[in-house]
C-alpha positions as CSV (number, residue, x, y, z in Angstrom):
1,X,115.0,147.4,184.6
2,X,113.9,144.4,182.4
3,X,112.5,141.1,183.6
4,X,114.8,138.6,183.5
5,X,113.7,135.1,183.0
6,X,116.2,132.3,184.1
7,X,116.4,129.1,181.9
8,X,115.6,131.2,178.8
9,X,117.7,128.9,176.8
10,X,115.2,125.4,178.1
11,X,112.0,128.1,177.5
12,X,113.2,128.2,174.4
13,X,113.7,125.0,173.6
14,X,110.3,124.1,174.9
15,X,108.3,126.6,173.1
16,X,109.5,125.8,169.8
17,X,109.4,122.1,170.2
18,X,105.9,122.3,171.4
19,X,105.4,124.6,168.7
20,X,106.5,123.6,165.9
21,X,106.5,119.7,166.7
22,X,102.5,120.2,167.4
23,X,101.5,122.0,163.9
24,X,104.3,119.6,161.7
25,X,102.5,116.5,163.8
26,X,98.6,117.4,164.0
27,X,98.4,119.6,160.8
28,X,100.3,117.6,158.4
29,X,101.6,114.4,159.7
30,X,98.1,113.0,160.8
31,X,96.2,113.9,157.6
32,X,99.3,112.1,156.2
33,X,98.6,108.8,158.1
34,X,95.1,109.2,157.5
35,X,95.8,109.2,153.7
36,X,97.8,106.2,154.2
37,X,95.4,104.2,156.5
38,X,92.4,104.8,154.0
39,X,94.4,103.8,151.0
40,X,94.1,106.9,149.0
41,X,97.3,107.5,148.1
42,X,97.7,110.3,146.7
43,X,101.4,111.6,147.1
44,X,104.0,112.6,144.6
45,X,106.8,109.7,143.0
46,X,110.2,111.1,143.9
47,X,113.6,110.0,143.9
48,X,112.7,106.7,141.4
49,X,110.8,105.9,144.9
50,X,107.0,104.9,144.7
51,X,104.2,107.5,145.9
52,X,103.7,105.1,148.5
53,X,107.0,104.8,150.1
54,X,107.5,108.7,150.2
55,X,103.9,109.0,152.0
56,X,105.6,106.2,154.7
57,X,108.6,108.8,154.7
58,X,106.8,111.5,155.3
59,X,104.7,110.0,157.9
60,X,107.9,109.0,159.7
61,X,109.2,112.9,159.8
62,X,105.9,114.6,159.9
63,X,103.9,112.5,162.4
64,X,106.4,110.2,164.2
65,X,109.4,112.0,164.7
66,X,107.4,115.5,165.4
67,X,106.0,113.9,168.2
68,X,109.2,113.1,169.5
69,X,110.2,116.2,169.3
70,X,107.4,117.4,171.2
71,X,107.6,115.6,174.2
72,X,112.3,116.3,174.0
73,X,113.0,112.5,173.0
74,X,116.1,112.2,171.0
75,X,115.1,115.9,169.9
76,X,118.5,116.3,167.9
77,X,118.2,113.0,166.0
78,X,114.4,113.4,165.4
79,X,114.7,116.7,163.5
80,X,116.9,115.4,161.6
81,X,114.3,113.7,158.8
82,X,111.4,116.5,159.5
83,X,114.3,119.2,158.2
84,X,115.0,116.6,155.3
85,X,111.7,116.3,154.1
86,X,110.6,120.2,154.1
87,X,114.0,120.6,152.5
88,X,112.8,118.4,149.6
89,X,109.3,120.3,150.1
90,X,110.6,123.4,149.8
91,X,113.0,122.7,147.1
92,X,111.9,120.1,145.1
93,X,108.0,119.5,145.4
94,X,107.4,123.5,145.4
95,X,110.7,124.1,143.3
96,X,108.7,126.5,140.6
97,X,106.6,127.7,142.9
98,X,106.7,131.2,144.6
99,X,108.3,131.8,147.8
100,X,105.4,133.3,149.7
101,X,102.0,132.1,149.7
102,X,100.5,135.8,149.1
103,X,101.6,135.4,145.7
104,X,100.6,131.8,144.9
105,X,97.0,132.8,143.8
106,X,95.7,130.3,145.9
107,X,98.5,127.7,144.9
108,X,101.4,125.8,146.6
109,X,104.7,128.1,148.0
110,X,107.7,127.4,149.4
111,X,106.8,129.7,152.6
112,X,105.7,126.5,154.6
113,X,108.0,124.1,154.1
114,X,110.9,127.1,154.3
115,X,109.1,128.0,158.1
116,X,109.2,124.7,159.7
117,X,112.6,123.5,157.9
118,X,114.0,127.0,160.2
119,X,111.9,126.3,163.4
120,X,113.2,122.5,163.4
121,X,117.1,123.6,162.5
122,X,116.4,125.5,165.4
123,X,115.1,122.2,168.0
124,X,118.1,120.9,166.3
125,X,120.8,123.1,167.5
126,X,119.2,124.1,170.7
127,X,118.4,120.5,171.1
128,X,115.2,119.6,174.1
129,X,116.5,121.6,177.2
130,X,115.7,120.6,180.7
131,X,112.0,120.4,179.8
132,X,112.1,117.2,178.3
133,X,112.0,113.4,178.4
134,X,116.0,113.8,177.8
135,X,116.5,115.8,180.9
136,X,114.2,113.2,182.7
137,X,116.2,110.1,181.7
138,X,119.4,112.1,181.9
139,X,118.7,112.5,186.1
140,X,118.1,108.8,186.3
């Protein structure tokens, strides 16, 4: 007989926000900021839009809307722009790239930006469970 865990569905939930909203926040949103704070903008023009207005963008997803995530704050709504933006990672910035990092050669790949766009689709449609600052302010 298997162990069966109740509230699978908010374990979930909570595992992949913490997850994935801890790595997309502290592993590429903050060195994002950083860039941005120290004025070393280096980020690519895209869209007619300057490099520095897609860096604020991407700070917005990456750093400020992960964290959101993490903690199960408007988790549907703060997906949203982190699944935009490795959308246009995946499949505009890495377009000729390779799918999987194995075969860059030590280049860029899609594999990345492919990973967290599925991990956040799913915090999107399983939204922040009963672990969360919505469940919180939901009892209230």
């Amino acid at each position: 007989m298997g162990i069966f865990i109740k509230n699978e569905k908010d374990l979930a939930a909570l595992v992949l926000r913490v997850g994935f909203g801890f790595f997309m926040a502290f592993g590429h949103g903050l060195g994002k900021l950083q860039m941005l704070l120290s004025g070393n903008v280096a980020f690519p023009a895209l869209f007619g839009v300057s490099p520095t207005i897609n860096l604020i963008l991407a700070i917005f997803a990456e750093f400020l809307a992960a964290i959101l995530v993490i903690v199960g704050l408007k988790t549907r709504l703060a997906s949203v722009p982190i699944i935009f933006t490795m959308g246009v990672a995946a499949f505009v910035v890495h377009f000729s790239d390779p799918l999987f990092m194995a075969s860059a050669a030590g280049g860029g790949s899609k594999e990345m930006a492919l990973l967290f766009l599925l991990g956040f689709l799913g915090t999107f449609f399983l939204n922040s469970g009963k672990y969360s600052l919505d469940a919180m302010i939901s009892k209230k």
